[in-house]
ZAMARGU-4260 file (C-alpha; in steps of 0.2 Angstrom, whole numbers, plus 5000, padded with zeros to 4 digits):
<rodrens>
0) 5318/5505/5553 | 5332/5491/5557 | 5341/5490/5572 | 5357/5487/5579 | 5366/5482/5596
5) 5376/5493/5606 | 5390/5486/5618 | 5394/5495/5631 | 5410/5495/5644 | 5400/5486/5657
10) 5394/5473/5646 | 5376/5479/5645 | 5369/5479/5628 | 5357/5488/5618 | 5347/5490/5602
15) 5346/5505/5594 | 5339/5515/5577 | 5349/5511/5563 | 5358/5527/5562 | 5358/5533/5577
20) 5373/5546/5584 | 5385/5544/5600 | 5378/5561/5604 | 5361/5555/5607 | 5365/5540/5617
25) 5373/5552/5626 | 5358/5564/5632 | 5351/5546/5636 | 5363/5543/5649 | 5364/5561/5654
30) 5375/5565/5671 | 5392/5566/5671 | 5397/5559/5656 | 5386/5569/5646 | 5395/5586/5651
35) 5411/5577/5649 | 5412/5566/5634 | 5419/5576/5618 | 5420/5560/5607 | 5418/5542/5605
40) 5427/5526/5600 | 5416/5514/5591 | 5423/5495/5588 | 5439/5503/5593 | 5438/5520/5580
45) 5438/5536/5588 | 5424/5546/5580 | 5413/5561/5582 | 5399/5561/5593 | 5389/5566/5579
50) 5393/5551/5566 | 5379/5539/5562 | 5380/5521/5568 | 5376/5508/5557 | 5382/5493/5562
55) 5381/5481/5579 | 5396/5487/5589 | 5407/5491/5605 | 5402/5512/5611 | 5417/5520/5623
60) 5414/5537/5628 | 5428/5547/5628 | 5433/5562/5640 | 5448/5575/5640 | 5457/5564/5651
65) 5460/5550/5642 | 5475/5550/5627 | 5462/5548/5612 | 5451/5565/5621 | 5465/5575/5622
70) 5472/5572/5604 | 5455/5576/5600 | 5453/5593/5608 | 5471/5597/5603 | 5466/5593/5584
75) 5453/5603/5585 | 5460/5619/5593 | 5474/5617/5579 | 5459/5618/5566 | 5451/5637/5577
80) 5469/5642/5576 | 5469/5638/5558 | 5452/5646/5556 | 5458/5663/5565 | 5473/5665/5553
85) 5461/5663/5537 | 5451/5680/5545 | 5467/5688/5548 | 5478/5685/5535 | 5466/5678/5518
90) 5482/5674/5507 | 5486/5661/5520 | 5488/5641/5511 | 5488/5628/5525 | 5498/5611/5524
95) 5494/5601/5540 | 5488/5603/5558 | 5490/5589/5571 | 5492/5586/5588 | 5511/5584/5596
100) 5517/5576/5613 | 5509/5594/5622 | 5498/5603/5611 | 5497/5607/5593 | 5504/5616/5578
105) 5497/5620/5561 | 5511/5621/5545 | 5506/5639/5535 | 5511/5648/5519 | 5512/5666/5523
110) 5522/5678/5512 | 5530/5688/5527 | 5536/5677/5542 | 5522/5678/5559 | 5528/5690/5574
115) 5522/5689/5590 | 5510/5703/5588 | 5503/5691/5574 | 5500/5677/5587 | 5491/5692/5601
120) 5482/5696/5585 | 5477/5674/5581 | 5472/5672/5600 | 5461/5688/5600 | 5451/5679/5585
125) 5451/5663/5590 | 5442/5668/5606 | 5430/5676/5595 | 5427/5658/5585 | 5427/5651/5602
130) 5413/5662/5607 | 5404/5662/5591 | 5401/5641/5599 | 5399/5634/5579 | 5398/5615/5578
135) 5412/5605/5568 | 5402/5598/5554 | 5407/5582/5544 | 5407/5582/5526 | 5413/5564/5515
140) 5416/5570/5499 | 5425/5561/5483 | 5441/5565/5475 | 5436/5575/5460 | 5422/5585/5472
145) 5437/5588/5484 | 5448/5594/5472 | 5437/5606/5463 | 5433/5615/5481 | 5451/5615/5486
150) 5458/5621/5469 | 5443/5634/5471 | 5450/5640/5489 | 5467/5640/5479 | 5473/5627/5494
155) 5488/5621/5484 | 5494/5610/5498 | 5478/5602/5500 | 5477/5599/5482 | 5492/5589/5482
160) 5487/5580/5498 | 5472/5574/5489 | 5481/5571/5473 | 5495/5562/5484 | 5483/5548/5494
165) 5472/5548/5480 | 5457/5541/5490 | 5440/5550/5494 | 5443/5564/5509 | 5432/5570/5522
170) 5431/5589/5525 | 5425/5598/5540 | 5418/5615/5540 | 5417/5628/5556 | 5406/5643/5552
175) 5414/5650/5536 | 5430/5638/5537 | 5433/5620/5529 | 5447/5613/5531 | 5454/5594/5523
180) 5453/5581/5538 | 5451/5566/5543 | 5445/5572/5562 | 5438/5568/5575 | 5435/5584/5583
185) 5424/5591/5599 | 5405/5595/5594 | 5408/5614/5593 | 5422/5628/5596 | 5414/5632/5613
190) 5425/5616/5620 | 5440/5626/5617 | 5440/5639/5630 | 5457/5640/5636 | 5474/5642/5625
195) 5488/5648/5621 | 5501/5652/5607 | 5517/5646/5612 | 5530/5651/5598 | 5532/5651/5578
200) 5546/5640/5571 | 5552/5637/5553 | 5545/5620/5543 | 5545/5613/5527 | 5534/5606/5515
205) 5533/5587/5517 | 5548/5589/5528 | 5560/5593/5514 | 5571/5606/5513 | 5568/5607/5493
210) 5550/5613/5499 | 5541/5629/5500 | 5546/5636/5519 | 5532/5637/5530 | 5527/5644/5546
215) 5525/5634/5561 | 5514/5638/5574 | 5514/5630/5591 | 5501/5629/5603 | 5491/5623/5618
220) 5473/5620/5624 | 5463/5615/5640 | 5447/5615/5642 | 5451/5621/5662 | 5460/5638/5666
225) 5469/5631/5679 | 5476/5617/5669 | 5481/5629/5656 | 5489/5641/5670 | 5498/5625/5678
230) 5505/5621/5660 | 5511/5638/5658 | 5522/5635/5676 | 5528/5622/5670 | 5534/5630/5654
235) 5542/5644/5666 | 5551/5632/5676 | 5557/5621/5662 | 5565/5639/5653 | 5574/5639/5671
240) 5580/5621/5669 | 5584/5624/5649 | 5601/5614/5650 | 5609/5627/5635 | 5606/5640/5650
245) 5612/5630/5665 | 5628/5624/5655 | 5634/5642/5652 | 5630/5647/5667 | 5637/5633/5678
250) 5654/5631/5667 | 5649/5615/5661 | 5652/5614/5641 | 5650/5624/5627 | 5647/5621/5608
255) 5656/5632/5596 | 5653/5637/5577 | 5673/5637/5577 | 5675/5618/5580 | 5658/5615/5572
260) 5638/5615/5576 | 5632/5599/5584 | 5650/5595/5593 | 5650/5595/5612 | 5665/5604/5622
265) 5665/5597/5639 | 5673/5610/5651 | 5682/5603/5666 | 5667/5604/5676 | 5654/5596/5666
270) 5668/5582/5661 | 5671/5578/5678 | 5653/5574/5680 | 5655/5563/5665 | 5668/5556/5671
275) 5659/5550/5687 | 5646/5544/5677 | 5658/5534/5665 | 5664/5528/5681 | 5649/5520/5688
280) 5644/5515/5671 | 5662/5503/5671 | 5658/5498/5690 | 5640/5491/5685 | 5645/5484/5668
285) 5661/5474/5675 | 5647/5468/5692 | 5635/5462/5678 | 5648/5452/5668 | 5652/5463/5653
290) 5667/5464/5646 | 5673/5480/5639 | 5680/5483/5621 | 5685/5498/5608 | 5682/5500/5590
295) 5690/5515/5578 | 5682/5530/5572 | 5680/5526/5554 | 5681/5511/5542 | 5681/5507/5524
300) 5665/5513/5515 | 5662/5491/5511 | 5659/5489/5529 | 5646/5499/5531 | 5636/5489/5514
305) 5638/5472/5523 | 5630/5480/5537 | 5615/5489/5528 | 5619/5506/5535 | 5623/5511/5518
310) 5605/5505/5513 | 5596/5511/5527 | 5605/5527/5533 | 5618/5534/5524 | 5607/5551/5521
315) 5613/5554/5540 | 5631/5546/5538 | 5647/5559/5535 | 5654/5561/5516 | 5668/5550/5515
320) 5686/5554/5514 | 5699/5542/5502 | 5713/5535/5510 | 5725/5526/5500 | 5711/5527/5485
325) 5699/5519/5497 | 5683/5526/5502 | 5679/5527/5522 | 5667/5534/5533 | 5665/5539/5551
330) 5655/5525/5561 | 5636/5530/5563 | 5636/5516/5576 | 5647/5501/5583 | 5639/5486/5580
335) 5648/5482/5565 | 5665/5482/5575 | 5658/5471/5589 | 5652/5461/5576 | 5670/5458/5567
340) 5678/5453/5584 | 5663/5439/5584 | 5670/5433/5569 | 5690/5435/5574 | 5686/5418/5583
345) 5676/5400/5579 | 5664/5401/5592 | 5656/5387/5605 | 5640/5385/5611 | 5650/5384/5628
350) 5655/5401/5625 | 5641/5407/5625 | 5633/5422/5629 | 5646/5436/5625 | 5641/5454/5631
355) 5653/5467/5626 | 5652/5486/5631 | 5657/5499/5625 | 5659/5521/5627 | 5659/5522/5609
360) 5660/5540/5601 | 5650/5541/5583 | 5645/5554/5571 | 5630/5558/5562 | 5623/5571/5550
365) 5608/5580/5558 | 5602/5594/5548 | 5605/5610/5556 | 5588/5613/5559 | 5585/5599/5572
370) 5603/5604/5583 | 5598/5606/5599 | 5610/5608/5614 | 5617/5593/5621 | 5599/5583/5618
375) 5602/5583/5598 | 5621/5583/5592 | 5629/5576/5577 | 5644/5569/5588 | 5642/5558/5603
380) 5646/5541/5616 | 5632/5531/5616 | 5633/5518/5632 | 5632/5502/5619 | 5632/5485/5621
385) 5631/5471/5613 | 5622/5455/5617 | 5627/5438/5608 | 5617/5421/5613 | 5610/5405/5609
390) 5591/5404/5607 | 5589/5397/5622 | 5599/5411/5632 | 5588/5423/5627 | 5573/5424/5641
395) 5586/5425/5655 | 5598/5440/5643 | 5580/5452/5641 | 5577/5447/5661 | 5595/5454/5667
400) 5593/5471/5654 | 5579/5475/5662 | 5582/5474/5681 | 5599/5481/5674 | 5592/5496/5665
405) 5583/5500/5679 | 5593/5500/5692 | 5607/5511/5682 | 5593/5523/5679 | 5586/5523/5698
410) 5603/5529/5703 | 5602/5543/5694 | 5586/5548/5702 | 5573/5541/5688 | 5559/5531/5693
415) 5546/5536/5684 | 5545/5529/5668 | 5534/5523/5653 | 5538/5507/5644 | 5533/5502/5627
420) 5535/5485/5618 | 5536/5487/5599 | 5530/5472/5590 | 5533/5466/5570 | 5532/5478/5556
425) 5523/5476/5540 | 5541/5474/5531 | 5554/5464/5542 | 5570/5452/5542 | 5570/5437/5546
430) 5557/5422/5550 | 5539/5425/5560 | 5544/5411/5571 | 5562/5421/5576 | 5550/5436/5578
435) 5538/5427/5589 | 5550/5418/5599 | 5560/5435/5602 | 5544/5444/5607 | 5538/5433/5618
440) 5554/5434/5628 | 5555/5453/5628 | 5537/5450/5635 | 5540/5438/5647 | 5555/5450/5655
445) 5543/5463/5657 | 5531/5453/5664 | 5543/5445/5676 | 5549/5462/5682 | 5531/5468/5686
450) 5532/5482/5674 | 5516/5491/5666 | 5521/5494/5648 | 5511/5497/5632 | 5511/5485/5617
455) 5515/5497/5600 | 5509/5484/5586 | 5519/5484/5570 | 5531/5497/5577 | 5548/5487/5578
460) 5562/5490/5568 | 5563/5480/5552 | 5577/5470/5560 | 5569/5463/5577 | 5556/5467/5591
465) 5562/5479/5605 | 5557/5487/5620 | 5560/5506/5625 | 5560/5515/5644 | 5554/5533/5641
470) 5562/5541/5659 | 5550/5556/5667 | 5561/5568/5672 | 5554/5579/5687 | 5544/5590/5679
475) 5535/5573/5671 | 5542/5577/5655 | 5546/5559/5644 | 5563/5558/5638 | 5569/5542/5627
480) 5583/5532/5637 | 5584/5514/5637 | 5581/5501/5622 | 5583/5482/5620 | 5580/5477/5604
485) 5584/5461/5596 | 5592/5460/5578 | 5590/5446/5567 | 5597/5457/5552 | 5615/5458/5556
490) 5620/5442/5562 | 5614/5436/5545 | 5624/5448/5536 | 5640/5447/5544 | 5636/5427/5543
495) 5640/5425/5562 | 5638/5408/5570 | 5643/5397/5583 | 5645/5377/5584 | 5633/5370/5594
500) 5631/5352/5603 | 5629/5344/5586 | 5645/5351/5580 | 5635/5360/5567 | 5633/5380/5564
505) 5618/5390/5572 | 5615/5407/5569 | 5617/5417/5589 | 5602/5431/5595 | 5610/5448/5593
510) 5601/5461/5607 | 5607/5480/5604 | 5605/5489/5622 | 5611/5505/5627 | 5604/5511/5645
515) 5608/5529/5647 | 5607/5533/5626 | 5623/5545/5623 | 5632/5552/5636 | 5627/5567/5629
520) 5608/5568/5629 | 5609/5559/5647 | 5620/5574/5653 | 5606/5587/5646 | 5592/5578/5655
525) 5601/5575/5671 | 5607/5597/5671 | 5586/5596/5667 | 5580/5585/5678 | 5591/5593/5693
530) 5590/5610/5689 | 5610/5609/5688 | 5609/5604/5708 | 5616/5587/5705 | 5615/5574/5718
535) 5632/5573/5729 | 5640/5561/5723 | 5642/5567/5707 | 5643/5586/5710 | 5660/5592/5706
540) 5662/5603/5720 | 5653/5595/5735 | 5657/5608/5750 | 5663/5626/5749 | 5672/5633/5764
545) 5669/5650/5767 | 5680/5658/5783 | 5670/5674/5789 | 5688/5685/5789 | 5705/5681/5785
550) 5708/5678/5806 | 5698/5661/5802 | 5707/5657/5786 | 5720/5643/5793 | 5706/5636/5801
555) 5697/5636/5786 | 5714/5628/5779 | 5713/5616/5790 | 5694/5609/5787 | 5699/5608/5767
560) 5715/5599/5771 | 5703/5587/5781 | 5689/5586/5768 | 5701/5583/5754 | 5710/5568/5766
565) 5693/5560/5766 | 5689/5560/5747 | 5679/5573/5749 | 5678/5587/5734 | 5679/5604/5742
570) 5684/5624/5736 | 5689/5637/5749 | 5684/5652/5745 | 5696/5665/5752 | 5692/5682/5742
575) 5692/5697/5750 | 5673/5698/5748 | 5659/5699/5761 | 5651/5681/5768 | 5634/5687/5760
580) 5642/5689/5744 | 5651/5672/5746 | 5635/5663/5751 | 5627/5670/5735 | 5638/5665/5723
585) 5639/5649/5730 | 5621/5645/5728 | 5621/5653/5712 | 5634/5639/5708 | 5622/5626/5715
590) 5635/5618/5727 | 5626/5607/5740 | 5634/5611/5757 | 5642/5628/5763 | 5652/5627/5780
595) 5653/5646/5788 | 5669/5647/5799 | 5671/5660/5811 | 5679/5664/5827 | 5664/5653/5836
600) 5669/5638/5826 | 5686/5638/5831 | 5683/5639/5847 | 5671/5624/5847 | 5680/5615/5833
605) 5666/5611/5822 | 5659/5621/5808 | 5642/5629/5803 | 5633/5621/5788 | 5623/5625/5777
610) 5613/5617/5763 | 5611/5623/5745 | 5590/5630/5744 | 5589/5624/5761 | 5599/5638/5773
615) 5605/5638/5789 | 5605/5619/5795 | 5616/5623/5811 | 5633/5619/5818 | 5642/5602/5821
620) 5658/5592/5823 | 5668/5592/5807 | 5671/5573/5808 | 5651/5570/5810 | 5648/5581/5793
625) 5661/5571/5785 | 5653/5554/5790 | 5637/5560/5783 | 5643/5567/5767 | 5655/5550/5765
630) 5637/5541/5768 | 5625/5552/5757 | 5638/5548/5743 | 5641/5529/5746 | 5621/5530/5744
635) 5620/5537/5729 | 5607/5549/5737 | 5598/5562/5724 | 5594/5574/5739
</rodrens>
């Protein structure tokens, strides 16, 4: 029997039997890794440990730790799930079953819509598969074979996922379940001992709304019960910090069918929070040598074909409305404006680079379906800006975003993040030596900054290379924030140049950059991220005064007079109510500081404080608290 040589991580090198599986390499090593490892990446593939090795290669073992092992067990718990609700419900047809940021859904036909006595009922018989410990079991088999099985099992979707790829499948079967997959999965169902079903949702068929409606199942899988239990809090706590909830309860906006879905009523509260942040957002921008400019709402239907949108995204653009028996449409974005106003002027190399900012309020079509709060809307501000530089310009423009990006994010409280550098596409504009050049200097901006990022081949947009900061909000959640990306698409179309030393045209480097992402979806992570405490200084009330009985009220007259003197937002709170009442409904409100006046504080002239989830933090001289508050605010502090 031939051999061939295995590579391992630490460089050691082995032959082998032709043929022989991860699994029993495995068993050779023994230890740790054998109890751990559930599958295997081979020349850089994830497999099962049970797949035959044929050729000379690089062998990683793979634990529930690392990204590839967790997709792995989440793939296969989708595939007991999916296993259950064949024993339960025969008539079921299944569509596809893979893994998401946390967890794993499977896409179902069922005639009647799954309740949750339905998903009691799934997890009852999934822990019954679970216990039943079958192995996951590989089969290669070629279209027509594939075909005839699934048409057999009357799998309709399968069928037309065969028929659609039109390449041989591979099946796996589980005791008396096969399903259509390309795997990997765990050795057995014995991995799976811990999960949960989270919720049902609507879906569709391919994603299209013309489809058959399915059911959706969510759900998650560890193979720990504490690391399921520690999932579940933090499920609990985000249903605490669900910004739909807090933004009702705290007065901070509303959306209403009257005005339409998707459209974002700020209340005074929660626009004077915007406010602050526009506010800062101005004071940054102007430090870092932006200049600011406006474009209108809408614009003749022609504009948006030079630009492409019309090509590329007009599915999510507004119908358009005739003026004068023209055709316009509401802007999906503001880089065409910024754009024309390049072009309002012959343009020098000296004057170069230009970076305009702007609030720019746009509108896009979501389907219903995806609305969600503030964090999916169909109108909103993006924080847009637009770069324009020579070639040479560029290294030093990526450097500044960057340290800019996170700087405006870090006084917001974010400083966890994940970075992702997203390289050339298959189908791109124009030449590989722009795309190169512009890479490399995305690149090099990271590097200089000392940031980990991840490279994410081929996933640029058609138009240029770019690089996204996912912020981890407090509960480590990832939310999409910050983007650079380089366009060599537009500047062609709009047919933008400058003169350059030799007095002939050049084509300028374009950078899209937008740090927070819309005013919007920043607002819902920030209500999220804070649990609606927000940090002082952008708290629309920041003290509430509270005298004990009407004997301490012109005291506690005085104290706001003084408070509001020293620019400090404060409410008094004179009701007729007891303190423990007003203390309550303060906290309840989030507010950060209290200050208790009663007959002892008048006599000592200072004022008791207290701090919101904090209590009690003792008495002291009003012109001390005001220092402090005046400094916590200048410092932007998030506690």
């Amino acid at each position: 029997m031939s051999e061939i040589k295995i590579t391992f991580p630490d460089g050691r090198v082995k032959s082998y039997a032709n043929g022989i599986r991860p699994a029993d390499i495995l068993r050779e090593i023994g230890g740790r890794l054998a109890r751990e490892a559930i599958a295997a990446k081979f020349n850089g593939a994830v497999i099962d440990l049970s797949k035959p090795l044929q050729e000379d290669g690089a062998l990683v073992f793979i634990d529930i730790k690392s990204p590839e092992g967790i997709k792995v067990f989440w793939h296969s718990s989708a595939h007991v799930m999916a296993h259950a609700v064949k024993e339960l419900f025969p008539e079921a047809k299944f569509a596809f079953g893979p893994t998401v940021e946390e967890g794993f859904y499977y896409d179902i036909y069922v005639e009647k819509a799954f309740t949750p006595d339905d998903l009691v009922r799934i997890e009852e018989k999934m822990h019954e598969i679970v216990k039943a410990d079958q192995p996951f079991q590989r089969e290669e088999l070629s279209v027509e074979d594939a075909l005839s099985m699934f048409r057999d099992l009357k799998e309709k979707f399968k069928v037309e996922q065969i028929e659609r790829l039109g390449e041989p499948p591979s099946i796996y079967r589980e005791g008396n379940f096969v399903d259509l997959c390309r795997g990997p999965h765990v050795p057995s169902t014995g991995y799976i001992k811990y999960f949960k079903l989270m919720s049902v949702a609507a879906a569709y068929w391919l994603a299209d709304e013309k489809n058959e409606s399915l059911q959706r199942i969510y759900g998650i899988s560890y193979p720990k019960k504490s690391q399921l239990e520690a999932y579940l809090h933090k499920i609990e706590e985000a249903k605490k910090r669900d910004h739909r909830r807090l933004g009702r309860e705290l007065d901070l906006f509303s959306i209403n069918e009257e005005s339409g879905p998707g459209l974002v009523l700020w209340h005074p509260k929660g626009a004077f929070i915007r406010h602050k942040i526009e506010e800062f957002w101005r004071q940054e921008h102007l430090k870092a040598g932006y200049d600011f400019v406006n474009s209108p709402h809408i614009a003749r239907r022609d504009l948006w074909r030079t630009s492409g949108h019309l090509d590329f995204f007009q599915e999510n653009m507004f119908a358009p409305m005739d003026v004068d028996e023209i055709q316009y449409l509401v802007k999906p974005m503001n880089c065409p404006f910024h754009l024309l106003i390049y072009k309002s002027h012959t343009r020098s190399y000296r004057d170069l680079p230009f970076r305009w900012a702007e609030l720019g309020t746009v509108y896009r079509y979501e389907r219903s379906g995806v609305l969600h709060g503030l964090m999916r809307v169909r109108g909103f501000t993006q924080d847009d800006a637009h770069l324009f530089c020579r070639p040479d310009q560029l290294d030093e423009e990526v450097s500044k975003l960057i340290d800019f990006s996170l700087n405006m994010l870090k006084a917001f409280g974010f400083v966890n993040y994940d970075v992702f550098l997203s390289t050339r596409p298959e189908k791109f504009v124009g030449t590989v030596d722009n795309w190169d050049r512009a890479t490399a200097s995305l690149q090099n901006g990271l590097d200089k900054a000392g940031i980990d990022y991840q490279v994410d081949p081929g996933e640029g947009v058609f138009y240029g290379p770019k690089i996204d900061i996912k912020i981890r909000d407090s509960l480590g959640r990832s939310w999409q924030c910050s983007t650079i990306q380089v366009d060599f698409n537009e500047p062609e179309r709009f047919d933008i140049s400058y003169i350059g030393q030799d007095g002939e045209k050049h084509r300028p480097t374009m950078v899209h950059r937008a740090l927070l992402g819309s005013l919007e979806r920043f607002f819902g992570v920030l209500i999220e991220h804070y649990a609606g405490a927000f940090p002082l200084w952008l708290a629309p009330v920041q003290v509430h005064i509270i005298p004990i009985t009407d004997k301490q009220l012109e005291y506690a007259e005085s104290v706001q007079q003084k408070l509001l003197a020293a620019d400090i937002r404060c409410k008094l709170d004179d009701r007729s109510e007891k303190v423990g009442y007003k203390i309550h409904d303060a906290e309840s409100q989030k507010i950060p500081y209290m200050l208790i006046v009663g007959q002892k504080e008048i006599e000592a002239k200072n004022v008791s404080v207290r701090k919101h989830r904090e209590g009690d933090k003792g008495s002291m001289g009003l012109d001390a608290f005001i220092a402090e508050i005046q400094q916590a605010v200048k410092d932007r502090s998030s506690q």
